[in-house]
N, C-alpha and C positions, 0 to 999 in steps of 0.2 A: 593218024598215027596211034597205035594203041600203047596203052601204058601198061608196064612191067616193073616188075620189084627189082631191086638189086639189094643183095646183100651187102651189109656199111663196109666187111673187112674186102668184098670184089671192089670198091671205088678205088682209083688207082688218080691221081695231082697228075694234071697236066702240067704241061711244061709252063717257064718260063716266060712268059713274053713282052714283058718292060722290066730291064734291069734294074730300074729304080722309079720309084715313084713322086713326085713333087711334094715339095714341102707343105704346100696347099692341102694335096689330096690325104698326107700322113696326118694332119692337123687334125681335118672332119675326122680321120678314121678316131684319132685320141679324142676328139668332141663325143662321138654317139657312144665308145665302151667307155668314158667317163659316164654317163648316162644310164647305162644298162650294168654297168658294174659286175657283182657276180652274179648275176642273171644268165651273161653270154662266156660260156665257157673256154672259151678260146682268145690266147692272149693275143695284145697289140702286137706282139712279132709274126702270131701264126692269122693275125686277119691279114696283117700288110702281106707277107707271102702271100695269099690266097690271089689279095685284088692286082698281084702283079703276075697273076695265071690266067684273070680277066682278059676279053680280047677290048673291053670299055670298060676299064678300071672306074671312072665318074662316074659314070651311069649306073654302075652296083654300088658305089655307094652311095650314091641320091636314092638308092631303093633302103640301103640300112641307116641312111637319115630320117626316110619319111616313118619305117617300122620303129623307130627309134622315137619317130614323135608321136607316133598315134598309142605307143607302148607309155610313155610318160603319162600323156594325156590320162588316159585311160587308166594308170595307175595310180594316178593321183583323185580324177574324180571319184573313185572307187574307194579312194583312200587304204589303197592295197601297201601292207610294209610288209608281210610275211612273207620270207627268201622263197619257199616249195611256191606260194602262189606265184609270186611273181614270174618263177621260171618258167610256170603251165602257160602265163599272158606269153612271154618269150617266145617260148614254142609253140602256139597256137599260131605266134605272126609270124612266125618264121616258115609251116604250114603254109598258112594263105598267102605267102609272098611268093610260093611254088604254085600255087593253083591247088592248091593240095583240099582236101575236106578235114575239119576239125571233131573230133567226135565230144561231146559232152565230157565231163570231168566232174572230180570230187568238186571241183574249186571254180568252175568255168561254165555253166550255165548254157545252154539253146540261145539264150539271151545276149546272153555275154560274147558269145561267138558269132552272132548277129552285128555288134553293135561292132568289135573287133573286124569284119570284114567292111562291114559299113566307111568304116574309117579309113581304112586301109584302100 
């Protein structure tokens, strides 16, 4: 299959398809954006929306649990606290969580994006 651009304002929200979510599943979602804080721009009402447009609501968030831990990780041994960095780590795993390629940055290293997929 070949890959194609969309433009952000063509994405169009699927629909609906779990009316509500477990209490379980809303917990982790407040666990990992406690974590990522304002790194991940989108609030806990517009992630839960999202993962109840999931057709495996779990399964994508075991994926923004794991990006959620290799992002701490990695933030920490880095000893990274400045917000612009932080949110290039954010977006870089959010990148490679698509298959996506990461291109070097001010803040983000050949290295870094190495080690960031490594992880991941």
């Amino acid at each position: 299959m070949a890959k194609r651009n969309i433009d952000f304002p063509d994405l169009q929200l699927g629909p609906i398809r779990h009316a509500t979510l477990s209490s379980d599943l809303i917990k982790r979602i407040e666990a990992y954006k406690t974590i990522l804080g304002d790194t991940d721009p989108a609030s806990i009402d517009d992630a839960i929306d999202g993962f109840r447009r999931d057709l495996n609501p779990d399964k994508e968030i075991e994926i923004w649990e794991h990006m959620t831990s290799v992002f701490q990780n990695f933030t920490t041994h880095h000893a990274i606290t400045d917000l612009g960095h932080r949110r290039e780590v954010f977006h870089a795993l959010l990148v490679i969580s698509t298959g996506g390629e990461v291109p070097p940055r001010a803040t983000l290293t050949r290295n870094d994006i190495a080690e960031l997929k490594y992880n991941f």
